[in-house]
C-alpha positions as CSV (number, residue, x, y, z in Angstrom):
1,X,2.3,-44.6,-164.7
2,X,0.6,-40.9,-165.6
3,X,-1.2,-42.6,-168.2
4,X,-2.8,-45.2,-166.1
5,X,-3.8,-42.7,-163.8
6,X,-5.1,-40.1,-166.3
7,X,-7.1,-43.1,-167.9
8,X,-8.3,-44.4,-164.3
9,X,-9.4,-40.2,-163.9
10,X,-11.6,-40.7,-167.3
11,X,-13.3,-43.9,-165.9
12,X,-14.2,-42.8,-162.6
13,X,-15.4,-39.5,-164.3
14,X,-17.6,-41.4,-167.3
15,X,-19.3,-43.9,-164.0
16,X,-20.4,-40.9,-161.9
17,X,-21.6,-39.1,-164.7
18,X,-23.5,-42.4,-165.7
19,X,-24.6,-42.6,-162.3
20,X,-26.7,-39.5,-162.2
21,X,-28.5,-40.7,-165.4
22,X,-30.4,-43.4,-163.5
23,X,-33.2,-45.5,-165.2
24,X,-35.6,-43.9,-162.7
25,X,-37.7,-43.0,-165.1
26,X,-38.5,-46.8,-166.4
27,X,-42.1,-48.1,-166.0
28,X,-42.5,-51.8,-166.4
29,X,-46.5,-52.4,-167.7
30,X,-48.5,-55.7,-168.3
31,X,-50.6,-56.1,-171.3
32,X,-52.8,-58.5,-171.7
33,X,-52.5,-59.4,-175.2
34,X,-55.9,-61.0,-177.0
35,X,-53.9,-61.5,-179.7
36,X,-51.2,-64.2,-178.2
37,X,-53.9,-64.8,-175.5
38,X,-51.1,-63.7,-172.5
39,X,-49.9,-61.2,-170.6
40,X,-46.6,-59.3,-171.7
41,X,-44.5,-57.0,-170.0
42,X,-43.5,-54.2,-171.6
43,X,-41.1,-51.8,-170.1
44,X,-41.1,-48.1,-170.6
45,X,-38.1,-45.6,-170.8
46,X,-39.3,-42.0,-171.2
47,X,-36.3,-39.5,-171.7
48,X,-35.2,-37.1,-168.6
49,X,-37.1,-34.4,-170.3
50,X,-40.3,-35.5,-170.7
51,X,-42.4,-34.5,-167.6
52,X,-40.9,-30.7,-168.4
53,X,-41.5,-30.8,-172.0
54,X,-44.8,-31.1,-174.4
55,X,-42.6,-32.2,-177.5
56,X,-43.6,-35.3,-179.0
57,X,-40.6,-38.2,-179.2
58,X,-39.3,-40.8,-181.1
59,X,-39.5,-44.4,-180.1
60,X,-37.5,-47.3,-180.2
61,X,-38.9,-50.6,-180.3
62,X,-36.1,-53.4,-178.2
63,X,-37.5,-57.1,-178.3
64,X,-36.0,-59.4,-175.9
65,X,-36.1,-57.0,-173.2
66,X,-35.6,-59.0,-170.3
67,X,-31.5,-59.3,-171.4
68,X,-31.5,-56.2,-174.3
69,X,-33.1,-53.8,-172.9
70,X,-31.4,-52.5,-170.1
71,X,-27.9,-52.5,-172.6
72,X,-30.1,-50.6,-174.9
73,X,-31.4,-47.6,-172.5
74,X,-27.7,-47.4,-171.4
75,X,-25.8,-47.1,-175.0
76,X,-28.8,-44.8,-176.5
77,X,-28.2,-42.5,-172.8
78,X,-24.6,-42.4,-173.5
79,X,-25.0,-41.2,-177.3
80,X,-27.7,-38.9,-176.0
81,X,-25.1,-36.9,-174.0
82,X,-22.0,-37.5,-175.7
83,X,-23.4,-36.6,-179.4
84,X,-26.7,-34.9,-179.5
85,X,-28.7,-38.1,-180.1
86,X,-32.2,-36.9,-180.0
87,X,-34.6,-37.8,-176.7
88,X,-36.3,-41.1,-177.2
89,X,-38.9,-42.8,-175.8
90,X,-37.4,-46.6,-175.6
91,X,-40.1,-49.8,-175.2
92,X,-38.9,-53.3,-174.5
93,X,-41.2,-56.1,-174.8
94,X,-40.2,-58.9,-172.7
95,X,-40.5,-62.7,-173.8
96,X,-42.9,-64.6,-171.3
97,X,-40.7,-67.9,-172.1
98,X,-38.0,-69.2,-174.6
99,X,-40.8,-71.5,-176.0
100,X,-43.1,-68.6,-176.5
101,X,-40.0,-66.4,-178.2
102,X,-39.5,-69.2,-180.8
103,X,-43.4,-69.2,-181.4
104,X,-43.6,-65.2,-181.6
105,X,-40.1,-64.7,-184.0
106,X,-40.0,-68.0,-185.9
107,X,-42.2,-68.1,-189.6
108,X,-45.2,-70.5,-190.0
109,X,-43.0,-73.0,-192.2
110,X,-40.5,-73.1,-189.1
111,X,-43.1,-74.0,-186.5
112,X,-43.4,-70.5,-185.6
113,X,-46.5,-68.0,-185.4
114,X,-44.6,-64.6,-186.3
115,X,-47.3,-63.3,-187.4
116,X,-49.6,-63.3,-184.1
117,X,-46.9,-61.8,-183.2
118,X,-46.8,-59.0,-185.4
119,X,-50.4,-58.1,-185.1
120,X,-49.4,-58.4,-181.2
121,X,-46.5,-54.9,-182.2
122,X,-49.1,-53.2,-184.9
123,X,-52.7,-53.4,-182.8
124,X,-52.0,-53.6,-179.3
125,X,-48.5,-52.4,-178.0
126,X,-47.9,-49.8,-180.4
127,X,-51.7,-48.6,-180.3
128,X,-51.1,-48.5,-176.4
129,X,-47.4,-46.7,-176.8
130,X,-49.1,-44.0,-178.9
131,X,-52.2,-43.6,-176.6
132,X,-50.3,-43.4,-173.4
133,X,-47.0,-41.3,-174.5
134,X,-46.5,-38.7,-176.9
135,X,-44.8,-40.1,-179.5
C-alpha cells in the first residue's frame, strides 16, 4: 500500500510542477504564404528565458501542429528541466486541411506538391522565424 502512495506522491508532484510551466508564452501567427497561395498558422513557443535573456536559441521545426505540437512543447519542457536540454525556440506549422497536407508532404509522382511546400519552410517561415526571434 506504501508504494502506491509514494508513487501517487511522485505524480501529484511531477503535475504541479508541470503546471507552473504553462504554454503562456505560445504565440499563434498567420502567414500568408505566396508560395501555396494561403494563409498558415504557425504557432510560436519561445523558452521561459527569453524576454530576460539576449542569447540567441535553437529551433525546432514540428509539422502537423494542430495534433503534434502541443505533445511536442510538453516532452521538449520536461527534458528541459529534468536533463539540461538546452532552451529552444519551438514552431509548429499547422495544416489548413487533410487535402492540403497530402498536397504539401506527398512527391510530384504521388499527386503531391512537396516541393511548394518546401520553398513555403526555406523562403517564408523560416526567413520570418529568423527575422522575428533570435535564433
Amino acid at each position: 500500500m506504501s508504494k502506491k502512495i509514494e508513487l501517487l506522491a511522485i505524480i501529484l508532484f511531477l503535475l504541479s510542477a508541470f503546471s507552473s510551466f504553462s504554454q503562456s508564452s505560445d504565440t499563434t501567427v498567420y502567414l500568408q504564404s505566396e508560395v501555396l497561395g494561403e494563409k498558415r498558422s504557425i504557432i510560436i513557443g519561445l523558452p521561459r528565458n527569453y524576454h530576460t535573456s539576449d542569447q540567441a536559441y535553437a529551433c525546432l521545426y514540428v509539422l502537423d501542429a494542430e495534433y503534434k505540437y502541443d505533445i511536442s512543447r510538453s516532452i521538449h519542457q520536461f527534458f528541459e528541466i529534468s536533463t539540461q536540454l538546452p532552451n529552444t525556440i519551438i514552431i509548429g506549422i499547422s495544416n489548413s486541411s487533410k487535402e492540403n497536407r497530402h498536397r504539401d508532404l506527398l512527391p510530384s509522382n504521388f499527386q503531391g506538391k512537396d516541393s511548394l511546400f518546401r520553398d513555403f519552410l526555406e523562403n517564408e517561415v523560416i526567413p520570418y522565424v529568423e527575422k522575428e526571434y533570435r535564433c
